[in-house]
C-alpha positions as CSV (number, residue, x, y, z in Angstrom):
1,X,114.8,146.3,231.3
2,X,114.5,148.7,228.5
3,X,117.6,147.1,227.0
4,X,116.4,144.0,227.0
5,X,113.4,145.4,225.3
6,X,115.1,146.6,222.5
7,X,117.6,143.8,222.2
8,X,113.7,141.6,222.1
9,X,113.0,143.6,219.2
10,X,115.5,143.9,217.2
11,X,115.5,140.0,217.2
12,X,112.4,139.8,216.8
13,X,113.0,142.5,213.5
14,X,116.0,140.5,212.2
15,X,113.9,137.4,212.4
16,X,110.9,138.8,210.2
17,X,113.6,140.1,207.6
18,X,115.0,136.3,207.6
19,X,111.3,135.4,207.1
20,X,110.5,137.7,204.4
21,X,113.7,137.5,202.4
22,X,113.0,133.5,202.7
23,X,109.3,133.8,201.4
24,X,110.1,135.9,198.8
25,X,112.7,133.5,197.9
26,X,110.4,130.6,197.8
27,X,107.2,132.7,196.0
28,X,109.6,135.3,193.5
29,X,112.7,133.8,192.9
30,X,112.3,129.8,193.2
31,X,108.3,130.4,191.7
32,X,109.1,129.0,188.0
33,X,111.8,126.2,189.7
34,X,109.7,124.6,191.9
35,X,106.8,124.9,189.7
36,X,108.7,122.6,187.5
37,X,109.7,120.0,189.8
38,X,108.7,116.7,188.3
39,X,107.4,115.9,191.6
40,X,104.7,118.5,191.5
41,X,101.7,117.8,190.7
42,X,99.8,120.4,191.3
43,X,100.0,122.3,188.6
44,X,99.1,120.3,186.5
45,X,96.0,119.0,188.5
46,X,95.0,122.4,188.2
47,X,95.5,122.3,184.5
48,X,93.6,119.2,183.7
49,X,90.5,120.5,185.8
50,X,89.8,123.7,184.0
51,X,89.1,123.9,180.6
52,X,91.2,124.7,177.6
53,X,90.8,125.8,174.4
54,X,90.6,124.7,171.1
55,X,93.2,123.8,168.2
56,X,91.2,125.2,165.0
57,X,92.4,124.5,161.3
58,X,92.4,127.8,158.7
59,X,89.6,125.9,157.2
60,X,87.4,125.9,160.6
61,X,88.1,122.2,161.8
62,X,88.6,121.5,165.4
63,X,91.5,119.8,165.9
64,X,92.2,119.3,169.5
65,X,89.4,120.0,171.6
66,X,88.7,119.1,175.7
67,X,85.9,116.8,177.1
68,X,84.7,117.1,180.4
69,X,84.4,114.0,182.4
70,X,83.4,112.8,185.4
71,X,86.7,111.9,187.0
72,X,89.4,112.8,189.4
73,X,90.5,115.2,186.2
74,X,87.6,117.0,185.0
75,X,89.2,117.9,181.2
76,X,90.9,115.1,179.2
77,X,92.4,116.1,175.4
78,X,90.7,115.0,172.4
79,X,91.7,114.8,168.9
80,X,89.0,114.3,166.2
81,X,91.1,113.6,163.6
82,X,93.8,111.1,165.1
83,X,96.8,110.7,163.2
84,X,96.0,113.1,161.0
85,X,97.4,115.5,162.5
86,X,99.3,114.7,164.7
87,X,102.7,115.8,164.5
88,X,101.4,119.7,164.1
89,X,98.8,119.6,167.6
90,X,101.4,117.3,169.3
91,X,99.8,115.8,172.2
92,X,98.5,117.1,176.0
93,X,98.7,114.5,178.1
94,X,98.8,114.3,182.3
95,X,101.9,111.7,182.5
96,X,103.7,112.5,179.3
97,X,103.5,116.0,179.3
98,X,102.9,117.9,176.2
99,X,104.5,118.1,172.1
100,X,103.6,120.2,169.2
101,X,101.1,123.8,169.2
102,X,100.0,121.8,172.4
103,X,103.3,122.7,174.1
104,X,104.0,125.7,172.1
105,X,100.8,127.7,172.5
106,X,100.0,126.3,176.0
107,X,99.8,129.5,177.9
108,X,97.0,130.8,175.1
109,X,95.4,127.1,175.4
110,X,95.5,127.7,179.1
111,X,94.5,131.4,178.8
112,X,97.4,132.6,180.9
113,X,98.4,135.3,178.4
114,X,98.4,138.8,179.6
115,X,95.8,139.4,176.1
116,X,93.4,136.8,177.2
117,X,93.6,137.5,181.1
118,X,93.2,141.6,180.4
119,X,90.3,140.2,178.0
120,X,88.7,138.3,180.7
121,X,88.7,141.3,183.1
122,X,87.3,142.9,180.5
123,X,84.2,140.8,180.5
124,X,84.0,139.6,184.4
125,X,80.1,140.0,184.5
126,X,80.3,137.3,181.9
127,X,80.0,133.7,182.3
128,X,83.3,133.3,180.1
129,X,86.2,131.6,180.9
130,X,89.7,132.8,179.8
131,X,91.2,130.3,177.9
132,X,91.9,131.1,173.7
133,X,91.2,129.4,170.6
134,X,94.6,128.9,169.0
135,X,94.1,129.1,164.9
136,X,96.3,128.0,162.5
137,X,97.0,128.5,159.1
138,X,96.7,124.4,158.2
139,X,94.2,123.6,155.9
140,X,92.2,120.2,156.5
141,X,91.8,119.8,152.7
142,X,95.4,120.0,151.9
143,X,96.7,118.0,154.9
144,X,93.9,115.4,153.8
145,X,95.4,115.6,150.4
146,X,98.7,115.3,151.6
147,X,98.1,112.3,153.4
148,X,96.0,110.3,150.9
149,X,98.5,111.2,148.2
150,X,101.3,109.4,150.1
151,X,98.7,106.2,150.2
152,X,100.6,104.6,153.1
153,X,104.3,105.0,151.5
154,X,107.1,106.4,154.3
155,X,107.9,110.0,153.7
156,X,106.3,113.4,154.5
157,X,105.4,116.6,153.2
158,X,105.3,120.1,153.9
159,X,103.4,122.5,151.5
160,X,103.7,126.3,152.8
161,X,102.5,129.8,151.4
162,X,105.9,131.4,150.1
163,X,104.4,134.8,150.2
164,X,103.8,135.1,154.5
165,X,105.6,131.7,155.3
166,X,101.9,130.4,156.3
167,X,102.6,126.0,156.9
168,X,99.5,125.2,154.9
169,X,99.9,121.2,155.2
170,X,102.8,119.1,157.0
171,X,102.1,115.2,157.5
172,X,104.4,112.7,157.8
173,X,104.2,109.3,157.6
174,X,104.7,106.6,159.8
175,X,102.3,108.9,162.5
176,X,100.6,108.4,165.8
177,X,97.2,108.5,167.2
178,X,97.6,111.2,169.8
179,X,94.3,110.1,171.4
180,X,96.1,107.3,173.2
181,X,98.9,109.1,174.0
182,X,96.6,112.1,175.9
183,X,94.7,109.7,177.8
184,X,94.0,110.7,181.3
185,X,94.5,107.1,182.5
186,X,98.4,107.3,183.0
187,X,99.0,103.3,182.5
188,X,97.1,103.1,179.9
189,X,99.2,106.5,178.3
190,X,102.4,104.8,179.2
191,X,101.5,101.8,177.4
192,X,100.6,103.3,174.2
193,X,104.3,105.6,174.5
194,X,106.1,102.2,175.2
195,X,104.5,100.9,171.9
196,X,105.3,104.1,169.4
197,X,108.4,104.1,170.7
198,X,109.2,100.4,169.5
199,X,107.3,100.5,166.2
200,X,109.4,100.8,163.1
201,X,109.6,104.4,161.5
202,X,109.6,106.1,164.6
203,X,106.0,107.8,164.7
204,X,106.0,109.8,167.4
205,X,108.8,111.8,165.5
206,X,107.7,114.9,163.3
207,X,109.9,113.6,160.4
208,X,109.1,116.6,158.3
209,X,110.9,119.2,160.7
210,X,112.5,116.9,163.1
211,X,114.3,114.6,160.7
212,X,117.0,115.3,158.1
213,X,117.8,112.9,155.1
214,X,120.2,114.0,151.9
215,X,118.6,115.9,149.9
216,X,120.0,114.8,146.4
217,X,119.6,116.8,143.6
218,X,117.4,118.9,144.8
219,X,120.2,120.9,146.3
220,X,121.2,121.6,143.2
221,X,119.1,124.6,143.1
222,X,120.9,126.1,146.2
223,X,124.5,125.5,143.9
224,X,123.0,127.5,140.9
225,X,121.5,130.1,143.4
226,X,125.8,130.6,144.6
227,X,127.0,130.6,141.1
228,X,124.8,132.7,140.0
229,X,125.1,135.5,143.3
230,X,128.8,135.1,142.7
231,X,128.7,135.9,139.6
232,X,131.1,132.9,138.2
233,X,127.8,131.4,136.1
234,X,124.9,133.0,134.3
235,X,122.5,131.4,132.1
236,X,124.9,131.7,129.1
237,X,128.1,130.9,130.8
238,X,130.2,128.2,131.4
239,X,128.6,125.5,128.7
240,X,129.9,122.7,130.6
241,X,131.0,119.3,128.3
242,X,128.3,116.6,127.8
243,X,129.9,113.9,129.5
244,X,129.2,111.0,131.5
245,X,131.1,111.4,134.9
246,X,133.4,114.1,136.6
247,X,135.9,113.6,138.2
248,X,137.3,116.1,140.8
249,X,140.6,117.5,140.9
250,X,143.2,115.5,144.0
251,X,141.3,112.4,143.5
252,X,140.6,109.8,140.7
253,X,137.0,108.9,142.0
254,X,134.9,110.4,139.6
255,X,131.0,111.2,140.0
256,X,128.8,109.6,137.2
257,X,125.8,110.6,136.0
258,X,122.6,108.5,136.1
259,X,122.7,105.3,134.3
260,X,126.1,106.6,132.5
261,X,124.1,108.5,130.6
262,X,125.7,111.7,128.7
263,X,124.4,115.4,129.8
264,X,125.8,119.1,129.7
265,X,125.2,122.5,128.4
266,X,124.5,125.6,129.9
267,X,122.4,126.5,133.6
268,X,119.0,125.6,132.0
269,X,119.9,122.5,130.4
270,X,121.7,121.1,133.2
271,X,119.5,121.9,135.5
272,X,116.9,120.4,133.4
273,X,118.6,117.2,132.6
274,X,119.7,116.9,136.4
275,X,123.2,116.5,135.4
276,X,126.1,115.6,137.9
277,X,128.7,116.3,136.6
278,X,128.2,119.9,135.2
279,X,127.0,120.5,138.8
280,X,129.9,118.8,140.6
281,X,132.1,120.8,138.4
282,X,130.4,123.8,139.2
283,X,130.6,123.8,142.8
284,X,134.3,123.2,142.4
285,X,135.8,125.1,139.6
286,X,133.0,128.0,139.4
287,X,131.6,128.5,142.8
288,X,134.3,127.6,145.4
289,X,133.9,126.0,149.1
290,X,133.0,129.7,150.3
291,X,130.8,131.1,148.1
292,X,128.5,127.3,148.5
293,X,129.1,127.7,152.4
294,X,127.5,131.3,152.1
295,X,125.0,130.4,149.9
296,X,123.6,127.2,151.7
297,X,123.5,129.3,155.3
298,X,121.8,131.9,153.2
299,X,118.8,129.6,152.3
300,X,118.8,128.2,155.5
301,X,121.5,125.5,156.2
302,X,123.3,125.5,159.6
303,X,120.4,127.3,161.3
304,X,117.7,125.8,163.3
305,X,114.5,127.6,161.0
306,X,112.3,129.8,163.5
307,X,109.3,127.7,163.1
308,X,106.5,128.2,165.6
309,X,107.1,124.3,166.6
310,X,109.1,122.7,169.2
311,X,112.7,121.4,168.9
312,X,113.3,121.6,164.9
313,X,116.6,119.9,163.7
314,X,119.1,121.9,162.0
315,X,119.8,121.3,158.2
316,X,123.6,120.8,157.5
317,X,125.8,121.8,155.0
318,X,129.9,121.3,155.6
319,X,131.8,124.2,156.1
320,X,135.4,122.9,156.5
321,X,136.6,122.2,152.8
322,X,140.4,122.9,153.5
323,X,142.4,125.8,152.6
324,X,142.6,126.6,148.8
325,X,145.5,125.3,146.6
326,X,147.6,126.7,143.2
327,X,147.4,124.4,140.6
328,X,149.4,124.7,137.2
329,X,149.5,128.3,135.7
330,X,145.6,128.6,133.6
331,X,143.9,126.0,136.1
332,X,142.1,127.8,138.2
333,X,142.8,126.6,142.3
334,X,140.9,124.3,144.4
335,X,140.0,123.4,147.9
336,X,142.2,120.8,149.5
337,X,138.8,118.4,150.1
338,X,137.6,119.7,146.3
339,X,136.4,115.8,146.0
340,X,134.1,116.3,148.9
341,X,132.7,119.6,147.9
342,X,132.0,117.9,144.5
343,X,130.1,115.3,146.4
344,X,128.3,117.7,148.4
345,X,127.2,120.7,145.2
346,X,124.9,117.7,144.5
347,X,123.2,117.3,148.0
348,X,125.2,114.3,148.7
349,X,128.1,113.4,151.5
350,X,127.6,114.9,155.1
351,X,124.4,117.4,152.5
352,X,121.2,117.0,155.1
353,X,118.6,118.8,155.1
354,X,114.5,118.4,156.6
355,X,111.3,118.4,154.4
356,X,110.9,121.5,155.9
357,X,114.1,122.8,155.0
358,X,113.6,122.0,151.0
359,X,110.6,123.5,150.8
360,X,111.6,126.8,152.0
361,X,114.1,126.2,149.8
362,X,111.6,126.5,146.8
363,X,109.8,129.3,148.6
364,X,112.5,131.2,148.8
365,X,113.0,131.2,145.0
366,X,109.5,131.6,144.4
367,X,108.9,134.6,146.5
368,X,112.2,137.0,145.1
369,X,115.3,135.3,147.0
370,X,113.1,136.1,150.2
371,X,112.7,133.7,152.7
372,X,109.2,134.1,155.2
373,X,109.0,133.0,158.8
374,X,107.7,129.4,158.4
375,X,104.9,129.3,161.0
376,X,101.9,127.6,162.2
377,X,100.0,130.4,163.9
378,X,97.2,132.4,162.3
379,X,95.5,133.8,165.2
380,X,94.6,133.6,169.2
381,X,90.6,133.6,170.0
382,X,88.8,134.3,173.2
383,X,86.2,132.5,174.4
384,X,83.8,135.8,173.3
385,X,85.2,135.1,169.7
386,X,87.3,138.1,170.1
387,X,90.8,137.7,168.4
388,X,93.2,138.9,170.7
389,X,96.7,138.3,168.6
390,X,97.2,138.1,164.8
391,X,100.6,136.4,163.7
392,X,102.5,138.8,162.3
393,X,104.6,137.2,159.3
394,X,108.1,138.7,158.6
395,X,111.3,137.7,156.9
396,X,114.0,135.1,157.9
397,X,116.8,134.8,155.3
398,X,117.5,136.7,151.9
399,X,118.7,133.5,149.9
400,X,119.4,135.9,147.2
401,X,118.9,138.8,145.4
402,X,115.5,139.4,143.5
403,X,117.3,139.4,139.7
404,X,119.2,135.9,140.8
405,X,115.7,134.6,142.2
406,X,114.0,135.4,138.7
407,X,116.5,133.5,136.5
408,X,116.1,130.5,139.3
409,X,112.5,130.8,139.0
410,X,112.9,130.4,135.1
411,X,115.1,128.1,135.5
412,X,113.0,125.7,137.7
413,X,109.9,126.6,135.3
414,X,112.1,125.0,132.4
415,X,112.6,121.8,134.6
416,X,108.6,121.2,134.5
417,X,108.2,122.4,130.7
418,X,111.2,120.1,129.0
419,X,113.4,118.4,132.0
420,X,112.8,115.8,134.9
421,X,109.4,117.2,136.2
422,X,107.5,117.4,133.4
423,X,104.6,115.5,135.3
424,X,104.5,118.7,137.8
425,X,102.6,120.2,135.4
426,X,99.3,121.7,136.2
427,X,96.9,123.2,133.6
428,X,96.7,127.2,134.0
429,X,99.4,127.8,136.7
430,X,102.7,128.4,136.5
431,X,105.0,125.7,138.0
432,X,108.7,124.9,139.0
433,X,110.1,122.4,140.4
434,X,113.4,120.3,140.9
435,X,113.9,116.4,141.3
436,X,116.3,114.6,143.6
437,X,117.0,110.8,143.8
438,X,119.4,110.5,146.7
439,X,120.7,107.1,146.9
440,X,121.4,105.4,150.0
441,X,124.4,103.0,149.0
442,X,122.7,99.9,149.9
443,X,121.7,96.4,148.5
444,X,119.6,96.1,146.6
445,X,119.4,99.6,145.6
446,X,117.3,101.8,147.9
447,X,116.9,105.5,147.6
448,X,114.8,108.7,149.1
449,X,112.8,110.1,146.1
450,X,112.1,113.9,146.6
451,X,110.9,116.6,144.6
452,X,110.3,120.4,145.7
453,X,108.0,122.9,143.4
454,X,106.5,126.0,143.7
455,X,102.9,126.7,142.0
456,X,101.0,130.1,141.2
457,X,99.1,131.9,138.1
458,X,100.8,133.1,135.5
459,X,102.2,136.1,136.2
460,X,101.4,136.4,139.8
461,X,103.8,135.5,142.6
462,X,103.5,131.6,143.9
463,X,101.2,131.0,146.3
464,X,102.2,127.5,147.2
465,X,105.8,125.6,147.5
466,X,105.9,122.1,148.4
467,X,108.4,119.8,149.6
468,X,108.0,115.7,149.1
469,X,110.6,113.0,150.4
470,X,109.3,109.4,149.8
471,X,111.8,107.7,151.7
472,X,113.9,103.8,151.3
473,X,111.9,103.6,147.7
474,X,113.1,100.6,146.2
475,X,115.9,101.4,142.8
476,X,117.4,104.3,142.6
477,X,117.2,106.0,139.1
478,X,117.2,109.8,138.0
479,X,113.3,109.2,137.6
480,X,112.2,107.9,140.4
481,X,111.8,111.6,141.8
482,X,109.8,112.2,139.1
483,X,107.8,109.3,138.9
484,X,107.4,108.5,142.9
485,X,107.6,112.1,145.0
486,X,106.2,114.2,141.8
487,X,102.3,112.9,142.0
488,X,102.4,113.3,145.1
489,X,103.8,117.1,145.3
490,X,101.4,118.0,142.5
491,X,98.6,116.4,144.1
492,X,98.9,119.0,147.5
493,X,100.0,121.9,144.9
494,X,96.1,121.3,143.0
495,X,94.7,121.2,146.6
496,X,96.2,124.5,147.7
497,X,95.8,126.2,144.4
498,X,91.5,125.1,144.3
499,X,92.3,123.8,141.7
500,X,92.5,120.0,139.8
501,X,92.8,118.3,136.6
């Protein structure tokens, strides 16, 4: 009998273990799994029936907010200024899940941080609930600027602080109403997805991070940055022939300038005149496949940038340029594909890069060859107004060194003084900047205008660089970045700086 005790209990033992290893199982290891079944709802039922806190610009509008209402959800998202912005909140929504600081920041939305729940322990006496205030470092002003400035053209625009890396403004245009989108009536959210997703332009995409178009001659300033790092160009050295075209050794295609029109001369000039052929030849015969490979992933190119957003695209710049070949004795050697890297030392061929991309571009210049951290976050918030995480900005790249970044910075000053950017300029501050016109190759002739600038007091470091695409503009000239991306880039510069004309 006492055998058949013990055998009892150890069953009954091994049978416990099996149903503790199994629970933990289900609770520890399969938690997060089976949290994110799509079939479970319960989560998010218990999301959309507590509160959650607000999306707050630097300049102390609400931009996402929750309204309680009397419904099988309690809390449904609300967005007080609709399409404004729309690609930086993203959208919350019950069916379509969520996009943007939304998804990003949900856990401090939700107040599921460690910060906000030791906060709320802190305080349980209180009435408070746990949930934070997410703060960013978007300015209303500028984003409004931004957006009126564009006056319904297709494009975007991303203006950031080169000395932290702060996002200050990023529209784009076509956008989205995220309103319909977060609506707790799932039909009616579906509806509205169905729609965006059809219309032409492709609004619910963040073109400014998400999308990548060539970025024409403004990548010129990333082939002076290599020449210059390398060594093989200074602002003396080479004077390159005023001429019309180039044309690249192994081929007989040459690259023309604008128009046919004549242009050469040393860095300065060139870069002034936005000249083709001096900077085709440059990437070829000066700089080599290499050295503009290294230089591109220094500024950025090949990497997805760490911003503080959801799913950014990666900027491209090719990297396979074939091996190097002799040429006669006195010529100096080439890349087997030299024709290709001709094409793409001007931002053209398989060249892409984002909004986003070209503006760190400029900051990077502006703020000694150092590339910030491009984010969106200034700050977490309790309920109790108590600010519970600061972001903390650090560096990303070093595009270059700090003596190469001065003579770019001069350089890019002298485009706005006496080149293709004059109308960049802006009464007491110090600007650069750098046009692109990169044609598309279609009929008629369509092309994305662009211009990137950077913007401070005399003297002082830059406090703002900007970034404009206009895209599909109708012609395609060597002042149409100038004359259709430049009002708009000064007009967001002005609005950052406090200042206008």
């Amino acid at each position: 009998m006492t055998r058949q005790i013990r055998r009892l209990g150890i069953a009954f033992l091994v049978l416990y273990a099996i149903l503790f290893l199994k629970l933990n199982q289900v609770q520890v290891f399969q938690a997060e799994a089976l949290t994110d079944r799509p079939e479970n709802t319960r989560v998010l039922q218990r999301d959309f029936n507590e509160p959650r806190g607000d999306i707050v610009s630097a300049d102390g509008a609400v931009l996402a907010t929750s309204e309680e209402r009397r419904a099988a959800l309690r809390y449904q998202r609300v967005y007080p200024d609709g399409e404004l912005f729309a690609h930086i909140t993203g959208f919350y929504s019950f069916s379509l899940g969520a996009d943007g600081v939304e998804r990003q920041y949900n856990d401090d939305l939700a107040g599921r941080t460690p910060a906000l729940e030791l906060n709320q322990l802190g305080a349980f006496l209180t009435a408070e609930s746990s949930e934070g205030d997410v703060l960013l470092t978007v300015r209303k002003d500028v984003q409004t600027v931004a957006r009126d400035a564009l006056a319904g053209q297709e494009g975007s625009v991303v203006a950031l602080d080169p000395r932290d890396g702060s996002i200050l403004a990023m529209y784009s245009n076509p956008t989205f109403d995220p309103n319909v989108v977060s609506d707790n009536n799932t039909e009616r959210a579906s509806d509205a997805k169905v729609l965006f997703d059809a219309a032409e332009g492709a609004p619910l995409l963040a073109h400014a991070y998400r999308e990548r178009y060539f970025p024409g001659s403004t990548f010129k300033v990333v082939t002076a940055t290599a020449g210059l790092s390398d060594g093989s160009v200074t602002p003396q050295t080479p004077d390159y022939p005023v001429v019309t075209e180039y044309t690249p050794p192994l081929t007989t295609k040459s690259i023309s300038n604008f128009g046919g029109s004549s242009c050469g001369g040393t860095l300065f000039a060139i870069l002034a005149q936005s000249c083709n052929s001096s900077f085709s030849q440059m990437g070829v015969e000066q700089v080599g496949a290499d050295d503009m490979v290294e230089s591109a992933e220094a500024f950025g190119f090949n990497a997805k940038p760490p911003i503080d957003l959801p799913n950014p695209a990666e900027s491209a710049f090719p990297t396979d340029f074939g091996a190097v070949v002799s040429r006669p004795e006195g010529v100096a050697p080439v890349n087997e594909d030299a024709p290709r890297l001709a094409q793409s030392s001007i931002g053209q061929n398989d060249v892409a890069a984002t909004p986003l991309q070209m503006a760190l571009v400029a900051a990077g210049v502006a703020n000694g060859g150092e590339i910030m951290t491009p984010h969106v976050l200034k700050s977490v918030r309790a309920r109790d107004g108590e600010v519970v995480r600061t972001y903390e900005p650090s560096a990303w790249r070093r595009a270059a060194e700090p003596s190469v970044a001065a003579t770019m910075r001069e350089a890019m000053v002298g485009v706005v003084t006496d080149g293709t950017a004059t109308g960049m300029q802006i009464t007491g501050q110090e600007v650069g900047a750098k046009t692109g016109t990169a044609q598309l190759g279609t009929e008629p002739a369509t092309s994305h205008a662009w211009m990137i600038a950077f913007a401070g007091p005399p003297g002082e470091p830059p406090r703002v660089a900007v970034a404009v695409v206009v895209t599909n503009v109708s012609g395609a000239s060597n002042q149409t970045g100038g004359r259709v991306a430049g009002p708009v880039a000064r007009a967001v510069a002005e609005a950052a700086l406090g200042v206008s004309e």
